[in-house]
Jmol script that loads the backbone (N, CA, C; Angstrom):
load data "model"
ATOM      1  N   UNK A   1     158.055-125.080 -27.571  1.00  0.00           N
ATOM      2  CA  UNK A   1     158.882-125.061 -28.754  1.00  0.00           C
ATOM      3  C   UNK A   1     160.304-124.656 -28.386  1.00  0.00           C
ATOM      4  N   UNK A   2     161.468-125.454 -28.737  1.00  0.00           N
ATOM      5  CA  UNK A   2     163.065-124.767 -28.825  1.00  0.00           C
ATOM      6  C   UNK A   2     163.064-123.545 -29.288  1.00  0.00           C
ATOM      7  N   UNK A   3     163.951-122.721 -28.723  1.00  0.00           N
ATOM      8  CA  UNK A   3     165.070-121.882 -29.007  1.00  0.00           C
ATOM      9  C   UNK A   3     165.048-122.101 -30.520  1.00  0.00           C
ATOM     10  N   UNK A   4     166.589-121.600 -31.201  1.00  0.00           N
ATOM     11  CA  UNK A   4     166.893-121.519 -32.412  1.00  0.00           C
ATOM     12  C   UNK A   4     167.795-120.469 -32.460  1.00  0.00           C
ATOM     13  N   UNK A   5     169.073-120.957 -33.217  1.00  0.00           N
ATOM     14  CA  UNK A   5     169.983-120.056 -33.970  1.00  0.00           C
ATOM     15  C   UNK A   5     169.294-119.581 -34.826  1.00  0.00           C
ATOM     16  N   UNK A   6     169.636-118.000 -35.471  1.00  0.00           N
ATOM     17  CA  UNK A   6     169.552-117.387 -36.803  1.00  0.00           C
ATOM     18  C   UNK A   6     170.721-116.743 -37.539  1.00  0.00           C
ATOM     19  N   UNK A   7     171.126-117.260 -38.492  1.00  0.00           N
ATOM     20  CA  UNK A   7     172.098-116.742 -39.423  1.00  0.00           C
ATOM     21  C   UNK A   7     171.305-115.298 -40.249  1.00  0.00           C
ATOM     22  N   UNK A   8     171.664-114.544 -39.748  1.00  0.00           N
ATOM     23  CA  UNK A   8     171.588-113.089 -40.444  1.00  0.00           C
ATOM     24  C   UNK A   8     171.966-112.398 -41.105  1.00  0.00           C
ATOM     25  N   UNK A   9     171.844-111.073 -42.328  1.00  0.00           N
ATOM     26  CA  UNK A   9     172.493-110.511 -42.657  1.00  0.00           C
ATOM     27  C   UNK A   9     173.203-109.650 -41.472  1.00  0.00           C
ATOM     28  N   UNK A  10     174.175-109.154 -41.484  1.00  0.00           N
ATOM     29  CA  UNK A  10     174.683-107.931 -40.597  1.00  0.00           C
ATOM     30  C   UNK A  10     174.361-106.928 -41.274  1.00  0.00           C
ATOM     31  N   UNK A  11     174.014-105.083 -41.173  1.00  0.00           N
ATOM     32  CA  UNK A  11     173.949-104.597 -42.127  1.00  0.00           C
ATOM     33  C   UNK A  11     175.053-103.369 -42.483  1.00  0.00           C
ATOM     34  N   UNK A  12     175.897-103.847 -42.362  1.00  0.00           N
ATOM     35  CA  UNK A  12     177.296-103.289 -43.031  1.00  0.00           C
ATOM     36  C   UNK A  12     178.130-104.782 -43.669  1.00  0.00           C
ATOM     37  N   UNK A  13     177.222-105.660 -43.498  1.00  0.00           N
ATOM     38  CA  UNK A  13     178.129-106.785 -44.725  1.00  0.00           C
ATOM     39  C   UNK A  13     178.360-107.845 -43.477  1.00  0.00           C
ATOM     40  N   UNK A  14     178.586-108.848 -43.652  1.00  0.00           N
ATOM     41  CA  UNK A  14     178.584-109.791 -43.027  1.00  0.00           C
ATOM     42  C   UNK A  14     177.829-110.881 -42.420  1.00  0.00           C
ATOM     43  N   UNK A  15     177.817-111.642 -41.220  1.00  0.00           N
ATOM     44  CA  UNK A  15     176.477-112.499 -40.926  1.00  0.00           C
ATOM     45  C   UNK A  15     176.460-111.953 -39.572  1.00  0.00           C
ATOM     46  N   UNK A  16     175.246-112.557 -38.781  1.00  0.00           N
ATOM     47  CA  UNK A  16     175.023-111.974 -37.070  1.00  0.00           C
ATOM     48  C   UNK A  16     174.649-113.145 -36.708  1.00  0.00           C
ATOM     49  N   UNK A  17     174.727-113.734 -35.588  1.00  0.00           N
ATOM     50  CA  UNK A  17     173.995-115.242 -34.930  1.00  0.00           C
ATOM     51  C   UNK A  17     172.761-114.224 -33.882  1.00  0.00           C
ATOM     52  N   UNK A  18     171.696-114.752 -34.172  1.00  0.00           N
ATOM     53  CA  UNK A  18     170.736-114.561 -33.137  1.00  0.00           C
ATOM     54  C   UNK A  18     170.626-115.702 -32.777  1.00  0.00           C
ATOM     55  N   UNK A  19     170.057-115.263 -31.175  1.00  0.00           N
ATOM     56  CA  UNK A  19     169.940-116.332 -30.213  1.00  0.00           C
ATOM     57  C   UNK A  19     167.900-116.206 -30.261  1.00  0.00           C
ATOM     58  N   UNK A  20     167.068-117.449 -30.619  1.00  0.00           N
ATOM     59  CA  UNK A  20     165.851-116.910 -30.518  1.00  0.00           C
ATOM     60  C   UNK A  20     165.055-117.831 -29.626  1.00  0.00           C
ATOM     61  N   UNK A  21     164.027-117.443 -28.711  1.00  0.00           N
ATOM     62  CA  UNK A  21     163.389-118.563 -27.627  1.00  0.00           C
ATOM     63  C   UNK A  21     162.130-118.999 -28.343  1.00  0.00           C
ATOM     64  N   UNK A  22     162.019-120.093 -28.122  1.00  0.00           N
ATOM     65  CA  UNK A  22     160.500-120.778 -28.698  1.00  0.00           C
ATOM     66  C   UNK A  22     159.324-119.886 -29.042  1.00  0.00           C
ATOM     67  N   UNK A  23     159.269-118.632 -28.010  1.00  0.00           N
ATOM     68  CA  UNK A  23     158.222-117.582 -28.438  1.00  0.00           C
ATOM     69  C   UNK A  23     158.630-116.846 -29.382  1.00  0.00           C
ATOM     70  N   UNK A  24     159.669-116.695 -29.895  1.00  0.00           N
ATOM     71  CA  UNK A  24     160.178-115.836 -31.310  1.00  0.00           C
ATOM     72  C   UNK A  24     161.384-114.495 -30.896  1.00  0.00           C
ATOM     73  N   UNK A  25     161.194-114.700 -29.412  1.00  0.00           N
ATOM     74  CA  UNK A  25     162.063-113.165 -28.555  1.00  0.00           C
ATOM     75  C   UNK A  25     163.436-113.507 -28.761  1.00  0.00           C
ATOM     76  N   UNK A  26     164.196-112.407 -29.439  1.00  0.00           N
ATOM     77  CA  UNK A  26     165.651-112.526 -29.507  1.00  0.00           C
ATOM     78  C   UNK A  26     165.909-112.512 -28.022  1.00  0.00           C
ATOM     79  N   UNK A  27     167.017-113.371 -27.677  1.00  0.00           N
ATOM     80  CA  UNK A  27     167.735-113.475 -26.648  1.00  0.00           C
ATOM     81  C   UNK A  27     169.123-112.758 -26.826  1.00  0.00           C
ATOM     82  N   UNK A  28     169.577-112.610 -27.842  1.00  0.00           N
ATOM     83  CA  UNK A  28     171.513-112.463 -28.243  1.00  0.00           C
ATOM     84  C   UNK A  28     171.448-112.491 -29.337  1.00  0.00           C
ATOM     85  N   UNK A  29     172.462-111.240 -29.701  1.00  0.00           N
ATOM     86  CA  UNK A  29     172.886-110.957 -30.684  1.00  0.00           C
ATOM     87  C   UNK A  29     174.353-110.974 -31.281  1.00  0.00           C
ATOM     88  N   UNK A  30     174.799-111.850 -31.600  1.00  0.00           N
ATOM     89  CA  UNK A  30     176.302-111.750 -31.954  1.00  0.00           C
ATOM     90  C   UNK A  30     177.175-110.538 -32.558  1.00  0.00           C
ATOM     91  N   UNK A  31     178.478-110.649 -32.550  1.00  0.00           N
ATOM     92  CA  UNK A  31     179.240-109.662 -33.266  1.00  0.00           C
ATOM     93  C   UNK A  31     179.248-110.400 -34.882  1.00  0.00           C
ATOM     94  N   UNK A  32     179.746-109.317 -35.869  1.00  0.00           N
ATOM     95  CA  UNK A  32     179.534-109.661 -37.213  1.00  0.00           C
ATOM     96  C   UNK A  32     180.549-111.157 -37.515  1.00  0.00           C
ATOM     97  N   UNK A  33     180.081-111.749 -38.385  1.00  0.00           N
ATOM     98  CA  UNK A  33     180.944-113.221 -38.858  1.00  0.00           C
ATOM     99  C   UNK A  33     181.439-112.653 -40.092  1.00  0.00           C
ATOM    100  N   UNK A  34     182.433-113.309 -40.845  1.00  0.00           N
ATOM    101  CA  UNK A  34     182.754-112.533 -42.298  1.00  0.00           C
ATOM    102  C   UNK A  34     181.609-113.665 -42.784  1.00  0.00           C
ATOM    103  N   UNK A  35     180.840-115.091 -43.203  1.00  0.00           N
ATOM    104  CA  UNK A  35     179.972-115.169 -44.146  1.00  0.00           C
ATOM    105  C   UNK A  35     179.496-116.352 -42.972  1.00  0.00           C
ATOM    106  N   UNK A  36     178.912-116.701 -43.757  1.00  0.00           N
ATOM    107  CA  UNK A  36     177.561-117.937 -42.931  1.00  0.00           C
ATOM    108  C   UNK A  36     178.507-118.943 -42.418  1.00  0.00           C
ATOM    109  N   UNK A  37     179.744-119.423 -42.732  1.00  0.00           N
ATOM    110  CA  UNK A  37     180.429-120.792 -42.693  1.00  0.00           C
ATOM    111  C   UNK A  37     181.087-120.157 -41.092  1.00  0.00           C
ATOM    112  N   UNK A  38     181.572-119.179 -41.089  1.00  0.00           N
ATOM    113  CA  UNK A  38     182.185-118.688 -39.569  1.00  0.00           C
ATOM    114  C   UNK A  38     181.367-118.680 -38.666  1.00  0.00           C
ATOM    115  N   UNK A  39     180.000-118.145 -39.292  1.00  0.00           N
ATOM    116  CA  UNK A  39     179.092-117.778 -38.302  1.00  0.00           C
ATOM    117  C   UNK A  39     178.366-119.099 -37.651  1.00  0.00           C
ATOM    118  N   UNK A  40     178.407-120.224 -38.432  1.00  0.00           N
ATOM    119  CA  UNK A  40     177.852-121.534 -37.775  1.00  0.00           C
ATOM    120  C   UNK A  40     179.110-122.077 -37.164  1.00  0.00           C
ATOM    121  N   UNK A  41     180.221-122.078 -37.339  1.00  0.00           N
ATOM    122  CA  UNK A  41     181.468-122.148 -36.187  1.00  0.00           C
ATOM    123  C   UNK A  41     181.372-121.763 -35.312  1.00  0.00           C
ATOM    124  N   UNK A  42     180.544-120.759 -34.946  1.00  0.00           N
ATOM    125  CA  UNK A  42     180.235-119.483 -34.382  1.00  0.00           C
ATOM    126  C   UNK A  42     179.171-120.284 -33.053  1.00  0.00           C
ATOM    127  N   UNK A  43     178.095-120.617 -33.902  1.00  0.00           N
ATOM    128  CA  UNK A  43     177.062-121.108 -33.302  1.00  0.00           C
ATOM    129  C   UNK A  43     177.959-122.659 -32.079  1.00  0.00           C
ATOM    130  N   UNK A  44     178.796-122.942 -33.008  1.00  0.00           N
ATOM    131  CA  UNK A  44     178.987-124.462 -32.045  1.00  0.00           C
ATOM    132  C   UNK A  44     179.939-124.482 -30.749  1.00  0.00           C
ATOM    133  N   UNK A  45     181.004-123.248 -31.220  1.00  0.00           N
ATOM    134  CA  UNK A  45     181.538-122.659 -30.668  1.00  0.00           C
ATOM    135  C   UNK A  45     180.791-122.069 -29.384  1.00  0.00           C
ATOM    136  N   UNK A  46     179.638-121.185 -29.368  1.00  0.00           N
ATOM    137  CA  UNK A  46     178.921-121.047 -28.325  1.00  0.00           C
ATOM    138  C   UNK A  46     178.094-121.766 -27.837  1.00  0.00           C
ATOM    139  N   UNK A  47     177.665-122.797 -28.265  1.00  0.00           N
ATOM    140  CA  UNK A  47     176.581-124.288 -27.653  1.00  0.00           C
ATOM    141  C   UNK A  47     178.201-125.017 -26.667  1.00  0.00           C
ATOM    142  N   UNK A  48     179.418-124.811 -27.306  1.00  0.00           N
ATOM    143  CA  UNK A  48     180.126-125.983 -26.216  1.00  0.00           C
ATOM    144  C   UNK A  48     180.295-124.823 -25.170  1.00  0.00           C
ATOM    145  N   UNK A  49     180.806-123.157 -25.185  1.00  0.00           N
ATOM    146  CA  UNK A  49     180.702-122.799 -23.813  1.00  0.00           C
ATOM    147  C   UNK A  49     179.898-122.398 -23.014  1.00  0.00           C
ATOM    148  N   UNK A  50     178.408-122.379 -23.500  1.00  0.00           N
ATOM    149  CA  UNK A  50     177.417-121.533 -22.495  1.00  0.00           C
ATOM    150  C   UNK A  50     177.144-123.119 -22.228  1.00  0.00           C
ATOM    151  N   UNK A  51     177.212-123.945 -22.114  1.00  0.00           N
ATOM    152  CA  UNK A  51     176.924-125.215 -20.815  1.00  0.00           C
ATOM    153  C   UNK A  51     177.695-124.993 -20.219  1.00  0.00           C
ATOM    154  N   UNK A  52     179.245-124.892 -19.481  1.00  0.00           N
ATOM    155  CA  UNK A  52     179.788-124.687 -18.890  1.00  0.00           C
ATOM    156  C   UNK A  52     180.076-122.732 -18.121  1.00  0.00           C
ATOM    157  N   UNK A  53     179.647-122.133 -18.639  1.00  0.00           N
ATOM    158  CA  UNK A  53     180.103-120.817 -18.518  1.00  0.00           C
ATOM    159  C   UNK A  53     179.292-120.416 -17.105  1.00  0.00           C
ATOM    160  N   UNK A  54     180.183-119.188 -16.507  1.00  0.00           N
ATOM    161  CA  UNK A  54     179.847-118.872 -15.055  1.00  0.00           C
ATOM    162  C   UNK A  54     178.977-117.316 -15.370  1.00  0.00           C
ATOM    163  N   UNK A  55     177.941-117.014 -14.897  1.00  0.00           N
ATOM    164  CA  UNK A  55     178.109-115.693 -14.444  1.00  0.00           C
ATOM    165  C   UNK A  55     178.723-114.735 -14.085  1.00  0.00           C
ATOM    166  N   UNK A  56     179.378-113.788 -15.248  1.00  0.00           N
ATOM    167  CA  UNK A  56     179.496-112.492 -14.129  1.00  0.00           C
ATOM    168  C   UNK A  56     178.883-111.277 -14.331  1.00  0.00           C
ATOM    169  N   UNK A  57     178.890-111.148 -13.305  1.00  0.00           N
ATOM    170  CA  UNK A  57     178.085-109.790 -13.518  1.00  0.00           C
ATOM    171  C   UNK A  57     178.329-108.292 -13.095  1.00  0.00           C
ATOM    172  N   UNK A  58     178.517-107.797 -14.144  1.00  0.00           N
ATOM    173  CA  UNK A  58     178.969-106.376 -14.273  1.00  0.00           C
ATOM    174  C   UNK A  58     178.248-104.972 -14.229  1.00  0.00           C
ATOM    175  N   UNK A  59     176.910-105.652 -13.664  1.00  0.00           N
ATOM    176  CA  UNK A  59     176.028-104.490 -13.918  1.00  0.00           C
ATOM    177  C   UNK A  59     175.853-103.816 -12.668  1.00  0.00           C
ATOM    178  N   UNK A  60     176.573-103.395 -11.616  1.00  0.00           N
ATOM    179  CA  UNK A  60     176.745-102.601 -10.626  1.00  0.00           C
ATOM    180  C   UNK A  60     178.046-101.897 -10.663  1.00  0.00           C
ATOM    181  N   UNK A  61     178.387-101.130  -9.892  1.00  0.00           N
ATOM    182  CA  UNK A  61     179.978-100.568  -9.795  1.00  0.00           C
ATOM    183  C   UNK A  61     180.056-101.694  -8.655  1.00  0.00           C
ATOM    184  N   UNK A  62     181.443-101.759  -8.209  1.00  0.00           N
ATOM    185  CA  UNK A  62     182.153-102.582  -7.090  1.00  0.00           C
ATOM    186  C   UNK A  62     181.991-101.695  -6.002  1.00  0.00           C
ATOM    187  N   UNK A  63     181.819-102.382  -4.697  1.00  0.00           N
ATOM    188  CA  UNK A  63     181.668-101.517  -3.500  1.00  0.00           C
ATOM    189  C   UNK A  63     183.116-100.809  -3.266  1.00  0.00           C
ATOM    190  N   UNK A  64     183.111 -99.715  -2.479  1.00  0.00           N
ATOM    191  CA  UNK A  64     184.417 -99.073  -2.584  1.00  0.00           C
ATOM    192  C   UNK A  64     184.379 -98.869  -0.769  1.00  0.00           C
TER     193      UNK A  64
END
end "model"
wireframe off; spacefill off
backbone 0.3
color backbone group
């Protein structure tokens, strides 16, 4: 089964994009949208750069 966007409430007001995998596991969680119409801008907006987007990765300190 696909993935899937979810348009969410945020809960201080607004919308959230979840990212969800065929088994139901959130992958990503967006920052707040002001209503559903940004937040699916939102969505297409991130389908055109995560095909192209690089890794980086920040989860070590830099060697010194």
């Amino acid at each position: 089964m696909a993935g899937k966007f979810e348009l969410v409430v945020a809960e201080n007001g607004g919308v959230r994009i979840r990212l969800v995998n065929g088994a139901g596991n959130i992958l990503a969680v967006s920052g707040i949208y002001r209503d559903s119409a940004a937040a699916a801008s939102g969505v297409t907006e991130i389908r055109e750069h995560a095909a192209t987007a690089h890794i980086a990765d920040y989860s070590s300190p830099p060697p010194q």
